[in-house]
N, C-alpha and C positions, 0 to 999 in steps of 0.2 A: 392300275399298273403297279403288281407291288415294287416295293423294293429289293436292289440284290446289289451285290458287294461289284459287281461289274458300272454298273448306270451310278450306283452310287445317290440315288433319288428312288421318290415315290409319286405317283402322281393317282390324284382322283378325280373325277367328271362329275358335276353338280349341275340339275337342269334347275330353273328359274330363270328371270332378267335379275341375276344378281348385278349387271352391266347392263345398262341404259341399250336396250334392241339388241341382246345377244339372250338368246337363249339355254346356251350353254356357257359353262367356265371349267376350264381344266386349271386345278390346283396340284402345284407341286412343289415339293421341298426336298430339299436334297443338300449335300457336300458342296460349298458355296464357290470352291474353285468348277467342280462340273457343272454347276450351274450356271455361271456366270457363260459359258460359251451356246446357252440354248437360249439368253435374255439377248431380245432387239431395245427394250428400251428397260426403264425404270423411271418409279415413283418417287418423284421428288413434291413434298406437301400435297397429296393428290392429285401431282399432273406429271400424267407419262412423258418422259425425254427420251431421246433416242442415246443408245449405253453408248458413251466414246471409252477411248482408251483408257482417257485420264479418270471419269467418271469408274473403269472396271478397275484400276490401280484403286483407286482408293477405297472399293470393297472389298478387295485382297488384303489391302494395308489393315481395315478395320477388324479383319476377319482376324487377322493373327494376333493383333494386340487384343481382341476377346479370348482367343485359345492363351494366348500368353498370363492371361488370368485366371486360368485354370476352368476356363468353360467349354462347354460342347456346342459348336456351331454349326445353325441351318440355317442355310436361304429357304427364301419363303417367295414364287414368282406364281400369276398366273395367267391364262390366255384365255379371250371369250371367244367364243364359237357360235358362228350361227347356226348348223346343222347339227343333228344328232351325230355325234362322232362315233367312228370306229377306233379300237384298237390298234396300237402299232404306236411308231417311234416318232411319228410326224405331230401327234400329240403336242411333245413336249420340246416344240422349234417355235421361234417368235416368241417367247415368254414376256414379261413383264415383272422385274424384280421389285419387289414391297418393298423387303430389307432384311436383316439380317436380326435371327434370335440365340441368344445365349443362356445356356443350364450348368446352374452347377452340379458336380457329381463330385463333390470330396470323399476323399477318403474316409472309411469306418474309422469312429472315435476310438474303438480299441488296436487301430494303428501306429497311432500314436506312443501308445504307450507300448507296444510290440518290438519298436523301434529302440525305446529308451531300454529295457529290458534285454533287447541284443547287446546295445553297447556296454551295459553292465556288466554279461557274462562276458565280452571282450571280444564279442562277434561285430564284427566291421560290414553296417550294410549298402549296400550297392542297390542304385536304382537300374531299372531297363527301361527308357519310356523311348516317346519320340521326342522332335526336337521342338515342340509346342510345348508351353508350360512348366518347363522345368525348372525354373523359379520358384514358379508357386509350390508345386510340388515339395519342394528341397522344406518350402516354409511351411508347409501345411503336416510334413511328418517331423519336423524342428531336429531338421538336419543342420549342422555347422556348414557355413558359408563353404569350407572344401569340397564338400559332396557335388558342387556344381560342376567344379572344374574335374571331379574324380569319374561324374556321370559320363563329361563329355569324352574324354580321356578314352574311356572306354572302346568306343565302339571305333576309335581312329590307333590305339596301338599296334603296334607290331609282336606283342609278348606274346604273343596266342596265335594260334593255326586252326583254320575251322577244321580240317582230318582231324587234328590229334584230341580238341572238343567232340566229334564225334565220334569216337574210341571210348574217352570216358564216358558220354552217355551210355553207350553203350552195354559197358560194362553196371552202370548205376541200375537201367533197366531191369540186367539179367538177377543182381540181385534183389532188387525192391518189389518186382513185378511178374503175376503170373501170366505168364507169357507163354499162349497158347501151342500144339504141338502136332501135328498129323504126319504120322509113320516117321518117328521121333526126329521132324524139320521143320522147324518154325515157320511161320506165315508170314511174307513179307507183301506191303498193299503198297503198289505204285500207281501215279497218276499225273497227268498234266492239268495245272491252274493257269488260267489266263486271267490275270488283273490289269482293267482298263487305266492309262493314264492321258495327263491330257499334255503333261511337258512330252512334246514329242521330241525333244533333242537329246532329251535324258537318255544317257549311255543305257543300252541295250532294247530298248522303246524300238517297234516294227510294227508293222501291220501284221493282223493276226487272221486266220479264219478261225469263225466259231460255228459249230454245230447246235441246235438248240428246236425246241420245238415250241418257243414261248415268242412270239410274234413281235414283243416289243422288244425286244435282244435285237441290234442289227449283226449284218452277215460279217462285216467285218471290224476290228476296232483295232486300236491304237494302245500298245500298251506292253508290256511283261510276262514272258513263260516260262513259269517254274516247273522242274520237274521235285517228286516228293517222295519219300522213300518211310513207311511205319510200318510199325509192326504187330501182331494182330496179340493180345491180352485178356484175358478173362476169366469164364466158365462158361457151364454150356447154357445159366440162361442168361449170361449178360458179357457180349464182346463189344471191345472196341478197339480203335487202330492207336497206337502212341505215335506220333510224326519222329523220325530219327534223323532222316535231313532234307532238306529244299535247296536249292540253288536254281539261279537263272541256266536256263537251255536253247536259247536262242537269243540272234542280235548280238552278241558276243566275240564275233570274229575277231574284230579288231582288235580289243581290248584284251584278246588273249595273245593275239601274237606278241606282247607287247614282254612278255614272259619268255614265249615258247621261241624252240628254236624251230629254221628253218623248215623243216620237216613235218611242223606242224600242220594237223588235219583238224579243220571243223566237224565234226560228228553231228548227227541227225537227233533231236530230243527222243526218240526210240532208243537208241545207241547207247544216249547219257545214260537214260532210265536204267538199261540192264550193267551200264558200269557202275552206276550210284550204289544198286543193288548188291553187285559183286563184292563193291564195299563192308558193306554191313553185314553180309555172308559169311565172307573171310572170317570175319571178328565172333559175330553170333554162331557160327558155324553150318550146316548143311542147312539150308529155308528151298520154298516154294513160293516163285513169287507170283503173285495175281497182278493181273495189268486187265484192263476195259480191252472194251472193241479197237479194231483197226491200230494194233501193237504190232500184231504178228509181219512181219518181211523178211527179205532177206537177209539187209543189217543185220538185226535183230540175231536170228538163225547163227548168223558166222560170228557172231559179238558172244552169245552164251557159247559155243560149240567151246569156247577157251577156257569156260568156267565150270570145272565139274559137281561145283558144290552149289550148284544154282540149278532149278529146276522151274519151268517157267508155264503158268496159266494163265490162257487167256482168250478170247471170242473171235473166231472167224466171219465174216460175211457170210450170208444165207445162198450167195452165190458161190462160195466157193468151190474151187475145181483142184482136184487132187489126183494120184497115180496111183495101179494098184502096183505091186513088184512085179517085176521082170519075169517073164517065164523063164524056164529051163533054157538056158542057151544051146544053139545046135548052128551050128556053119563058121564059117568065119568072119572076118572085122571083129570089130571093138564091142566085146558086150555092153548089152542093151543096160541103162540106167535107172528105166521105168517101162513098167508094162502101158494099159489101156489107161485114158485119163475117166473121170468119173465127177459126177455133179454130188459132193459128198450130202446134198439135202435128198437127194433121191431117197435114201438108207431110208427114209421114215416111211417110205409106204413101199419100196421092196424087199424089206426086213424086218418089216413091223414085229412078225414072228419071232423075229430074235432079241425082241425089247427084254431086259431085264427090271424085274420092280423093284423096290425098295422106299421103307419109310424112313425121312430126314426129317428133324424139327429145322423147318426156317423159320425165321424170326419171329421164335415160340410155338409157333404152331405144327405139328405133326401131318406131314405131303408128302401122299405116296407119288412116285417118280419113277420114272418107267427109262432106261437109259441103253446106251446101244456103245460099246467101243470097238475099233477099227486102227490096225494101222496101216497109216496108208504115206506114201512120198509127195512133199510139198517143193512146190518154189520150184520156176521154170530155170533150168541149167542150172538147179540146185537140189532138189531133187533129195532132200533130205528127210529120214522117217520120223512121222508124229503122230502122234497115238489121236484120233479125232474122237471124242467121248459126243453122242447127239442124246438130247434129253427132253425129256415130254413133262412138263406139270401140269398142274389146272390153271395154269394162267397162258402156257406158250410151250 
C-alpha cells in the first residue's frame, strides 16, 4: 500500500513466521501523529502493552522534541496476520507500535554561506518553515537569535493581506514567466485538494467524501478542502501549472461570519473555484479556465454568467442530458426556452460522420483526434447555451 499525502503512511505485507504462528506481518510506517490512532498496543522492551492515553502523550511529546531537533520523523508499527491478506484499509487497524525513528536532513553546506552573503549585500532573510524546528534551523543557517521571533512574527501579523500578496505574485509571474497563451487568454488550472487531518476540532476540519479508484483510500475522511487557482507556463514541449492561490473552501461558515455582515452567504467550493478564478482574471486579464469532472452546475453557470473575462472548460458526465433550441415559435403563451432534450453521448454514433480529425501533440506524442462541436442548452430551468465539444482518441 503505497504511500500518499492523504494516509500519510505506507504499509507492506511480508509472508514468513516472522511472529511466533503468524504467517503474515504487515509493516507500516507513517506520520507518527496518523499512526498513533491505527496502534492498539506498543512495544515496550519486547512486550506488546496495550497504547493508553498516557502512553500516546508521550509519543507525541517525543515526536516533537525529535522534529524540534531538526529531524524527520516516522513511526515504525506492525500487525501479524494469520491469512493471506487482501488489500484495503483494514490492513493497517490493530497496529503494534516499535517506536519512533529520526533522520537528519540539514541543510546544503553552501547555505550557509548563501545566508552570510545576503546579509553582506544588506538583504535581510526571512525563513518560511513550519512550526517544528525552528530553533535549529535559525542555528543551523547562523541566524542571529532575532530571526526566531522575526520567523514567528510572520505568519501572525496583520501588515499584509493575502489579495494584495496575490496581486503582486501576479504581476512577478507575468513578468518572469512564459506564461502559456491560446487565442491570446491564458490558461488558468483549478481544482480541489482534500488533506486528511486527524485534529478534528481544528477550525474548518469536516468530513469529506472522496472519489478514488485505489481500494485503500477510505470513502470518507476527516480533514481540509482547498480549492487552487495556477496558471498554465511553458512551450510546447514542456508545460506546467505555477499555483497562484489556495484557500480553504469549506467548513468555514462560522469563521467567516465572524467578518461578514448579516447578509452573508456560504457559497459552494464550485462557486469559490470560479470566484478565485475571477480574481486572477481580473489582474492577468482575459484566461480560460480548466476545471476536472463534475464542476459543471448551475452555481457555477450563474457565478461565470457575471464574468466576462472568464471562460470556463470542463467535463461533463457521460450521461449527460441537454436541449436542442426552441423551434420557430407559432401560437401563443410564453415562448418556448428549449426545443427536444437529447442524450449528448448519443452524437458519437448518430454523427460519427460529422467527426472532425486533427493531429494534437499530447504529452509529446503526435494523436490524431477525431472531435464533434454542438451547441446545445443546459441546466433544467436554466437552460443556458454551451458549446459541447465530444472527442474520440486512441485511448477513449
Amino acid at each position: 500500500m503505497p504511500f500518499d499525502s492523504e494516509r500519510k503512511r505506507m504499509s507492506v505485507v511480508v509472508s514468513g513466521e516472522l511472529i511466533p504462528g503468524k504467517a503474515f506481518v504487515t509493516v507500516t510506517k507513517g506520520a507518527v501523529d496518523m499512526l498513533l490512532d491505527r496502534c492498539s498496543h506498543y512495544e515496550d522492551n519486547g512486550v506488546a502493552k496495550p497504547i493508553t492515553a498516557t502512553a500516546k502523550n508521550d509519543f507525541i511529546t517525543e515526536n516533537a522534541a525529535m522534529a524540534g531537533k531538526a529531524l524527520r520523523v516516522l513511526g515504525i508499527a506492525y500487525r501479524g496476520l494469520d491469512n493471506k491478506p487482501t488489500t484495503g484499509d483494514s490492513l493497517e487497524k490493530d497496529l503494534t507500535l516499535i517506536g519512533l525513528v529520526g533522520m537528519i536532513d540539514p541543510p546544503r553546506p553552501e547555505v550557509a554561506e548563501a545566508v552570510e552573503t545576503c546579509k553582506t549585500a544588506g538583504i535581510r532573510p526571512v525563513m518560511i518553515t513550519d512550526h517544528l524546528g525552528v530553533t535549529s534551523i535559525v542555528r543551523e543557517l547562523l541566524l542571529t537569535d532575532s530571526a526566531y521571533t522575526s520567523m514567528l512574527h510572520f505568519f501572525r501579523s496583520t501588515a499584509w493581506n493575502i489579495n494584495d500578496i496575490t496581486m503582486i505574485w501576479i504581476d512577478v509571474l507575468r513578468t518572469t514567466s512564459v506564461l502559456v497563451k491560446e487565442d491570446n487568454r491564458h490558461i488558468l488550472i483549478g481544482d480541489g485538494v482534500k488533506e486528511a487531518k486527524e485534529a478534528r476540532k481544528m477550525p474548518g476540519v469536516k468530513s469529506l467524501h472522496q472519489e478514488s479508484d485505489n481500494s485503500s483510500k477510505g470513502e470518507y475522511i476527516h480533514g481540509h478542502l482547498f480549492g487552487g487557482i495556477g496558471v498554465l507556463a511553458g512551450n510546447s514541449t514542456k508545460m506546467y501549472s505555477i499555483i497562484i492561490s489556495a484557500r480553504l473552501h469549506d467548513g468555514i461558515a462560522a469563521i467567516s461570519k465572524w467578518w461578514a455582515d448579516d447578509n452573508y452567504k456560504e457559497e459552494s467550493h464550485v462557486v469559490k473555484t470560479i470566484q478565485d478564478a475571477a480574481k486572477v482574471a481580473s489582474k492577468l486579464g482575459s484566461s480560460i479556465l480548466l476545471l476536472d469532472r463534475l464542476y459543471l452546475s448551475r452555481p457555477m453557470l450563474e457565478a461565470l454568467a457575471k464574468i466576462p473575462y472568464l471562460v470556463v472548460v470542463t467535463k461533463e458526465k457521460s450521461n449527460c442530458t441537454a436541449y436542442f433550441p426552441p423551434g420557430k415559435y407559432k401560437g401563443r403563451g410564453a415562448k418556448p426556452k428549449k426545443g427536444a432534450s437529447v442524450k449528448v453521448a448519443s452524437f458519437f454514433s448518430t454523427h460519427a460522420d460529422f467527426f472532425t480529425e486533427a493531429v494534437l501533440n499530447l504529452y509529446g506524442i503526435d494523436e490524431t483526434v477525431r472531435y464533434f462541436c454542438i451547441n446545445l442548452k443546459w441546466g433544467q430551468g436554466l437552460y443556458q447555451d454551451l458549446r459541447f465539444v465530444l472527442s474520440i482518441t486512441s485511448k477513449a
